[in-house]
C-alpha positions in Angstrom: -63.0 0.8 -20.6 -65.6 -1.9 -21.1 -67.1 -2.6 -17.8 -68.8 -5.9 -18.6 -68.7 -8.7 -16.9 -65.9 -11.5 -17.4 -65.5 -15.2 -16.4 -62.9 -14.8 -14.2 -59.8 -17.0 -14.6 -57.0 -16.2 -12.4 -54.4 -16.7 -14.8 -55.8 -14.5 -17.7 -54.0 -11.4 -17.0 -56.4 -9.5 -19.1 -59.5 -10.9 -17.2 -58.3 -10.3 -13.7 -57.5 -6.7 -15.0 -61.0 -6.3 -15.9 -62.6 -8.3 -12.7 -60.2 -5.2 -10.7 -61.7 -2.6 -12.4 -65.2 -3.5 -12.0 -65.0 -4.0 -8.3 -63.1 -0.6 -8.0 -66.7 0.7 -9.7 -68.9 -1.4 -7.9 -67.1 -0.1 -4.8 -68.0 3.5 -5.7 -64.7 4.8 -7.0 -65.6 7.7 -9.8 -64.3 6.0 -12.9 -61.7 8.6 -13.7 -60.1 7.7 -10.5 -60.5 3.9 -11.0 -58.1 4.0 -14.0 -55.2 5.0 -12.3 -55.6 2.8 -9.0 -56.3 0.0 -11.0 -53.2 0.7 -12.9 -51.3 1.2 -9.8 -52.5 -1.8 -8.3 -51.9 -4.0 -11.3 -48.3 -2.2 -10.9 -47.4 -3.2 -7.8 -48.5 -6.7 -8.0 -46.7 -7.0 -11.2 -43.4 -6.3 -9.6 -43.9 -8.7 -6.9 -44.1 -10.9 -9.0 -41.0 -9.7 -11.4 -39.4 -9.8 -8.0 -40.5 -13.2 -6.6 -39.8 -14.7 -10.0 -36.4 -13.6 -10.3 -35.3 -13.9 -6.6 -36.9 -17.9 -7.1 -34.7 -18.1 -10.7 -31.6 -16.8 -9.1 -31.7 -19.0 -6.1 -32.4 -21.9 -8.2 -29.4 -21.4 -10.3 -26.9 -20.5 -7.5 -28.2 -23.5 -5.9 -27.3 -25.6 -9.0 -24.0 -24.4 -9.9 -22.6 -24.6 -6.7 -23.5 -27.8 -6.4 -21.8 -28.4 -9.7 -18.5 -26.9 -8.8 -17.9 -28.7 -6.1 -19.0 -31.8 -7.7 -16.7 -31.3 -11.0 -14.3 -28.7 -9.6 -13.8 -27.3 -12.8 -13.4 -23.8 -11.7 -15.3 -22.1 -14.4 -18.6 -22.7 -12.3 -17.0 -21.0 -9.8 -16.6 -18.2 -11.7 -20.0 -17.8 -13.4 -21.3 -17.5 -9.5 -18.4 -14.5 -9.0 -19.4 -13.0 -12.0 -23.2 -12.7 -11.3 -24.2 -14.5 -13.9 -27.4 -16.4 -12.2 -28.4 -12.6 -11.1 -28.4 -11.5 -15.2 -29.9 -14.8 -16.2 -32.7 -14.3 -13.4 -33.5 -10.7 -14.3 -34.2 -11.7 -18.1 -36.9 -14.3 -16.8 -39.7 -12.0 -15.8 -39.2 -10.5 -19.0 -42.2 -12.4 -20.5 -44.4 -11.8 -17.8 -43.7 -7.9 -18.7 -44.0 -7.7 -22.1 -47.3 -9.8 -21.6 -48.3 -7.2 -18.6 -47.8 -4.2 -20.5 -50.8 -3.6 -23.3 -53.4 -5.1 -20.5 -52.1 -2.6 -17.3 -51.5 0.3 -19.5 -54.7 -0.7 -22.0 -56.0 2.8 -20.8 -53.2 4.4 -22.3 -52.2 2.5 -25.8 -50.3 5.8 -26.7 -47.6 4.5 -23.9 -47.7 0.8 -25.3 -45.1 1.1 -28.0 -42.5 3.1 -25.9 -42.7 0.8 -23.1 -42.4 -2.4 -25.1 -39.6 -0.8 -26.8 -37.6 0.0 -23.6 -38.4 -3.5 -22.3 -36.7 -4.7 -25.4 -33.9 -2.4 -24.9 -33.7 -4.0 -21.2 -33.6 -7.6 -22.7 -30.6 -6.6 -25.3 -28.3 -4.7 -22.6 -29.1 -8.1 -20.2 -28.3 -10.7 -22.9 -25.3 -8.3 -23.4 -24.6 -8.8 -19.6 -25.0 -12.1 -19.9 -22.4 -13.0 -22.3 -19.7 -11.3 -21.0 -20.5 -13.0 -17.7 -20.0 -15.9 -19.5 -16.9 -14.5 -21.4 -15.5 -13.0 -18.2 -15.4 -16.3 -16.4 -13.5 -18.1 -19.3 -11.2 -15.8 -18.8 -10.5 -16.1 -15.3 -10.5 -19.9 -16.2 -7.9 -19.5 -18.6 -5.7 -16.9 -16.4 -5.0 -19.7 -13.8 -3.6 -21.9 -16.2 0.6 -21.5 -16.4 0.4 -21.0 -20.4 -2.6 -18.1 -20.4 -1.3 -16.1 -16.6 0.9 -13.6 -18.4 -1.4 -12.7 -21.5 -3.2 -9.7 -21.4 -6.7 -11.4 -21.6 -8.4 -8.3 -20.7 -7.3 -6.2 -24.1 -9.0 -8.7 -25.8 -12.2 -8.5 -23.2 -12.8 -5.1 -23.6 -12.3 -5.5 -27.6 -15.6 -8.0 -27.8 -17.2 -6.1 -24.7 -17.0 -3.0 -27.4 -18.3 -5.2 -30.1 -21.1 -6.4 -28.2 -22.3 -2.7 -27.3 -21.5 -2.1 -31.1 -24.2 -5.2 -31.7 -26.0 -3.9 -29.3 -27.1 -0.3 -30.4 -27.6 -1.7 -33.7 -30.3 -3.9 -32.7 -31.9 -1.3 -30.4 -31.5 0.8 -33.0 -33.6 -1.2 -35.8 -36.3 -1.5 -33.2 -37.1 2.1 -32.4 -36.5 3.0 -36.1 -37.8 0.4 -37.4 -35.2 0.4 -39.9 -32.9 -2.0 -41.1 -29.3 -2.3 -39.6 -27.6 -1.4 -43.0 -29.1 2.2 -42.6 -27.5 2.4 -38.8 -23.8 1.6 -40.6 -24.6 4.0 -43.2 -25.3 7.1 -40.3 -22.1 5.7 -38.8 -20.2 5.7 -42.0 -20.9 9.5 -42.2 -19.3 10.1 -38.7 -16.4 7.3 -39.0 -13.8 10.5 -38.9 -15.3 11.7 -35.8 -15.2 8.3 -33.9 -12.1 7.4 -35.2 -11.2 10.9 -33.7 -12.6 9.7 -30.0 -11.3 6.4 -30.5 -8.3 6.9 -31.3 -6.5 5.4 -28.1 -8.8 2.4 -28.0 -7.8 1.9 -31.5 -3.9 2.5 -30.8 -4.1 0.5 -28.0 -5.6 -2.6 -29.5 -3.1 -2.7 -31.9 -0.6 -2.4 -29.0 -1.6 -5.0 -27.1 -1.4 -7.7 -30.1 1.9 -6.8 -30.6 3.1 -6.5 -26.9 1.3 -10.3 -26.6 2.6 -11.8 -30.5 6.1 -10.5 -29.5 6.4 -11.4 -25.9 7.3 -8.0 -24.8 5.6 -8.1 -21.6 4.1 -10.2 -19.2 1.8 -9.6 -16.5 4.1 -10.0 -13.6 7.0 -8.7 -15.0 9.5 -6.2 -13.3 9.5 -3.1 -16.0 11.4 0.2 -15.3 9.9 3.2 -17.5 11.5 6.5 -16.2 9.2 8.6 -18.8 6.4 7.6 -16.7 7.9 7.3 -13.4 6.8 3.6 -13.4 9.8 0.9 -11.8 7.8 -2.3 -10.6 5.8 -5.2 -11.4 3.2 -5.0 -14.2 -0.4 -6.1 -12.7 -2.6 -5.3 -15.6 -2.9 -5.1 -19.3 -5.8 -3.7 -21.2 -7.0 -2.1 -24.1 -6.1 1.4 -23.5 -3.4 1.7 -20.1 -0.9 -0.7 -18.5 -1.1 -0.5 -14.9 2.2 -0.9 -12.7 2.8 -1.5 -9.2 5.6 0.4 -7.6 7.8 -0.7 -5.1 6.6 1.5 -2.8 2.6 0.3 -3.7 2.0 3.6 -5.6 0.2 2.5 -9.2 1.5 4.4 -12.0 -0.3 3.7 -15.2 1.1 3.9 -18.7 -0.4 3.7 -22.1 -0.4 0.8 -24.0 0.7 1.8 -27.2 3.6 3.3 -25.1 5.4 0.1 -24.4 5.5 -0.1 -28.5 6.6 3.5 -29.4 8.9 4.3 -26.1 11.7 2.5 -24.9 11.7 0.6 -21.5 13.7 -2.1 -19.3 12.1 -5.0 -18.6 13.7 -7.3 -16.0 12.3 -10.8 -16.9 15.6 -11.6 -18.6 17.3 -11.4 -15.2 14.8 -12.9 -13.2 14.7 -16.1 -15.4 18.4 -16.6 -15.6 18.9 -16.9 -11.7 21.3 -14.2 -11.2 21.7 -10.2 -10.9 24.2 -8.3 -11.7 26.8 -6.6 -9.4 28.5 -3.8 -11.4 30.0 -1.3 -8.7 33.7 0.3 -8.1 35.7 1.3 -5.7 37.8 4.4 -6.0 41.2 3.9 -4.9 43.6 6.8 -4.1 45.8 7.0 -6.5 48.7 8.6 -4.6 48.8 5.1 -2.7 49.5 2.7 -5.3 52.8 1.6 -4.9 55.8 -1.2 -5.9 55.6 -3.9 -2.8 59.3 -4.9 -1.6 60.1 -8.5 -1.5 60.6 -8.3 2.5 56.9 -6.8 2.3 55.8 -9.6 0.2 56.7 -12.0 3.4 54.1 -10.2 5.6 51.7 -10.3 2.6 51.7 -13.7 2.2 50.0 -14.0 5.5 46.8 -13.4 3.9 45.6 -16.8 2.8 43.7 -16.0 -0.2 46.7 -14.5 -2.2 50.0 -16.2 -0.8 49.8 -19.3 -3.2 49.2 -16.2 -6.4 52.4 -14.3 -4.5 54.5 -17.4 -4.6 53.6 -18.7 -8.3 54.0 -14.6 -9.4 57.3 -13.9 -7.6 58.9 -17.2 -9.6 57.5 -16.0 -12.6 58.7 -12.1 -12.4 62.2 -13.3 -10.5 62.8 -15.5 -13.9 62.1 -12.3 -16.2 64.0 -10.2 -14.5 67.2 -12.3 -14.4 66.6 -13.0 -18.0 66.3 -8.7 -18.6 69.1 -8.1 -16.0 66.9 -5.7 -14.2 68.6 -3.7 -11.7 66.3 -4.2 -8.8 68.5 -1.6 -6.4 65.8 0.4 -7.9 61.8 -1.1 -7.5 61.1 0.5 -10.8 63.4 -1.8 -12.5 62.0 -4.2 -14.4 59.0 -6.2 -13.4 57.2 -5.8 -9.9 53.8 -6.6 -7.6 52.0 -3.7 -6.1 49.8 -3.8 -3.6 46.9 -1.8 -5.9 47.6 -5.3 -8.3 47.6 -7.8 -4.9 44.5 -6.4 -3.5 42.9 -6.7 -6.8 43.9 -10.3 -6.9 42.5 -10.9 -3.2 39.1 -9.6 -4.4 38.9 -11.7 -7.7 39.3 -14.8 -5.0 37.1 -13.4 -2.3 34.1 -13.1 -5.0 34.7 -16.4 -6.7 34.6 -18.4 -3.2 31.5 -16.0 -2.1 28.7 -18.4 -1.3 26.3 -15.5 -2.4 28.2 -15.2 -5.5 26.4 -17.2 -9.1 30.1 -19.2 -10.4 28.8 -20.1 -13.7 28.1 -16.6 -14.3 30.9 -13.8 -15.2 33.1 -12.6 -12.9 36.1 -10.1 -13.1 37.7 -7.1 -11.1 38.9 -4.9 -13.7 40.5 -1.4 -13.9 38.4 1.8 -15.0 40.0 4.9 -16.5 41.3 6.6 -14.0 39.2 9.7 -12.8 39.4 12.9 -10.9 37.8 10.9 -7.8 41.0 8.2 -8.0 41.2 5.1 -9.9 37.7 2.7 -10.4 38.0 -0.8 -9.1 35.0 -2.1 -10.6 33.8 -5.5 -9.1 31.7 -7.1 -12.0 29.8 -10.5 -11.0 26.1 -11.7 -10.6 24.3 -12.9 -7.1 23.1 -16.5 -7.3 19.7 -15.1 -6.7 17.4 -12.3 -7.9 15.6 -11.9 -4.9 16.1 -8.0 -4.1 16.9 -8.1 -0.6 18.6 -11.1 -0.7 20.6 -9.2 -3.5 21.1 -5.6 -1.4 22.5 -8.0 1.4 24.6 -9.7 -1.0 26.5 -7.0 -2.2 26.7 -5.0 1.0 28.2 -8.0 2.5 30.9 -7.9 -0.3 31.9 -4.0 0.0 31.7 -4.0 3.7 34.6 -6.7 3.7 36.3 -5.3 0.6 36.3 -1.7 2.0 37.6 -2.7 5.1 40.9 -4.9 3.7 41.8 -1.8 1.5 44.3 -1.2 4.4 45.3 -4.3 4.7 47.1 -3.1 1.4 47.9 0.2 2.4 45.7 1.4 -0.2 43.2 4.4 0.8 39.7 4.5 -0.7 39.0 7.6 -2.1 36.9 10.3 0.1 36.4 14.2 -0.5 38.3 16.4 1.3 37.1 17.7 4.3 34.9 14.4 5.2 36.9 13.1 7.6 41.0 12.4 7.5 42.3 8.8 6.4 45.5 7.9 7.8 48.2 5.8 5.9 48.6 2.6 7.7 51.3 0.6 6.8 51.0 -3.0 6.1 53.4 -4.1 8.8 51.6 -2.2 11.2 48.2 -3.3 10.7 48.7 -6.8 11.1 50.4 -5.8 14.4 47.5 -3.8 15.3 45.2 -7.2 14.5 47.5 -9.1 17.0 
């Protein structure tokens, strides 16, 4: 190194560099040994100031946009400052300084020159990268508080330009320590297209997915899906590029793949949860051996159940006028045409779900008869809850069985049980009201 003197000027890098190294001589250090402290010297005052300058730059701009987001409250501020973008913006302004720094620290060693300007450009390529998806990622999180953008999966198409950028990326870094042109980059990657293709395969499949699952409407973050292939039954929290993440009802995450919710079949409860009302589809199993003709002197004791005597009056006309027109012989009940208490109970639980309070009335709502089965004949209450709320629902429903289970004697009807768990005696109808006295 030439050891003449300079006219010092503290802010020519390249002078002070020199004025350094010829004190280190004057002060007796052997010149082989000067090198390298001066190059370690130059070192450590260069990163205090890479540091200082970006510590200042990142204050500064934290300073300033939260001071514009309260100011504006346009929530996009806020969300440059969660997504670090001052810290990426702050690291790319020492950058100069570097690139400056480097041939006049390292001007002992040109051989290193080239490979560390070329990893500095590197850094500034993956921090611009940085950069704009800081950007990008707050627009998102903009967009995902507004009502028309908080179900789209935002993220698929997140990671589909974060892969572009990379793609952009390793071009340009690329070109600069080939110093070839980008088209030959595309040509080395046409020659291996099989092989990524191959590796990105369920990137690819997924990206496709999630279009479609977003064009068509299939799913919704937030939604309530039930995939039994994947043991997934709860609300969908995340949508991306290559899985769909679920939350269970018991907080266990079960992830599925994207293109799965194209190519498998699922249940997705949205439907239900937008039209106010869930469905109660549950029997109960009568014994059949119960089921019997009702006498008109048991109709009288019947009738003292409120929600069926105005149906046992308006039927008994009805069947007393057919059978005089028949000329049924009713010394025998099978004569002609008869109530039974199977037919009256069913009655007194079509009105004791229609006047439920927990019960949606503009919804359907039927008891209806089931093929009869080994296990005694179905009862099959069919309705919908006038909310989807799931305990609400649960309550609901057990609210109705509990009371319907219990007035099955009521009717002298027996609700099937297997044998051996626990005897059910026949109680007559007379004899329960008495009891109730």
């Amino acid at each position: 190194m030439n050891t003449a003197e300079y006219e010092f000027d503290p802010f020519d890098l390249y002078t002070v560099s020199q004025k350094t190294y010829s004190l280190l001589l004057k002060w007796g250090v052997p010149h082989s040994i000067a090198i390298y402290v001066n190059l370690i010297l130059h070192l450590l005052i260069l990163i205090l100031l890479v540091y200082i300058l970006q510590y200042l730059v990142r204050r500064l701009l934290r300073v300033a946009l939260i001071r514009i987001a309260k100011r504006s409250r346009i929530s996009f501020f806020q969300h440059l400052l969660e997504n670090r973008f001052p810290h990426f913006l702050a690291l790319s302004a020492p950058l100069i300084l570097v690139k400056k720094a480097i041939p006049i620290i390292f001007s002992p060693f040109p051989a290193l020159i080239p490979s560390l300007t070329a990893l500095a450009d590197i850094y500034m390529v993956v921090i611009i990268i940085w950069m704009i998806m800081s950007l990008l990622r707050s627009g998102a999180d903009s967009l995902q508080k507004k009502t028309a953008f908080r179900a789209k999966p935002i993220e698929s198409y997140l990671q589909v330009i974060r892969i572009i950028l990379f793609l952009i990326g390793a071009v340009v870094i690329f070109s600069n320590l080939t110093g070839q042109s980008p088209i030959a980059f595309f040509t080395a990657m046409g020659a291996i297209s099989a092989v990524l293709l191959l590796m990105f395969k369920d990137t690819i499949m997924g990206f496709v997915a999630s279009i479609q699952v977003s064009t068509n409407d299939i799913v919704r973050i937030g939604d309530w899906i039930t995939m039994t292939k994947y043991g997934a039954d709860g609300d969908v929290t995340e949508i991306n590029l290559t899985t769909v993440k679920v939350q269970n009802f018991d907080k266990t995450i079960t992830t599925i793949p994207t293109y799965a919710l194209i190519s498998d079949s699922f249940q997705n409860w949205r439907g239900m949860q937008q039209a106010g009302g869930r469905r109660i589809k549950r029997a109960i199993y009568i014994k059949q051996s119960t089921i019997r003709f009702v006498t008109d002197q048991e109709l009288e004791n019947f009738k003292r159940i409120q929600a069926i005597a105005p149906y046992i009056d308006h039927r008994k006309k009805d069947i007393d006028k057919s059978n005089e027109r028949s000329g049924a012989d009713k010394s025998l009940l099978i004569n002609g045409r008869n109530l039974t208490n199977a037919g009256l109970y069913r009655k007194y639980i079509d009105n004791y779900i229609s006047s439920h309070s927990g019960i949606h009335k503009k919804m359907t709502m039927m008891v209806r008869h089931l093929a009869p089965t080994a296990n005694g004949l179905p009862l099959e209450i069919y309705a919908f809850t006038s909310t989807t709320k799931w305990a609400d629902y649960e309550y609901i429903m057990a609210d109705i069985f509990d009371h319907l289970l219990a007035a099955a004697i009521y009717f002298d009807l027996q609700i099937y049980e297997m044998e051996g768990s626990g005897d059910t005696k026949t109680l007559h109808f007379g004899n329960s009201l008495s009891l109730q006295q």
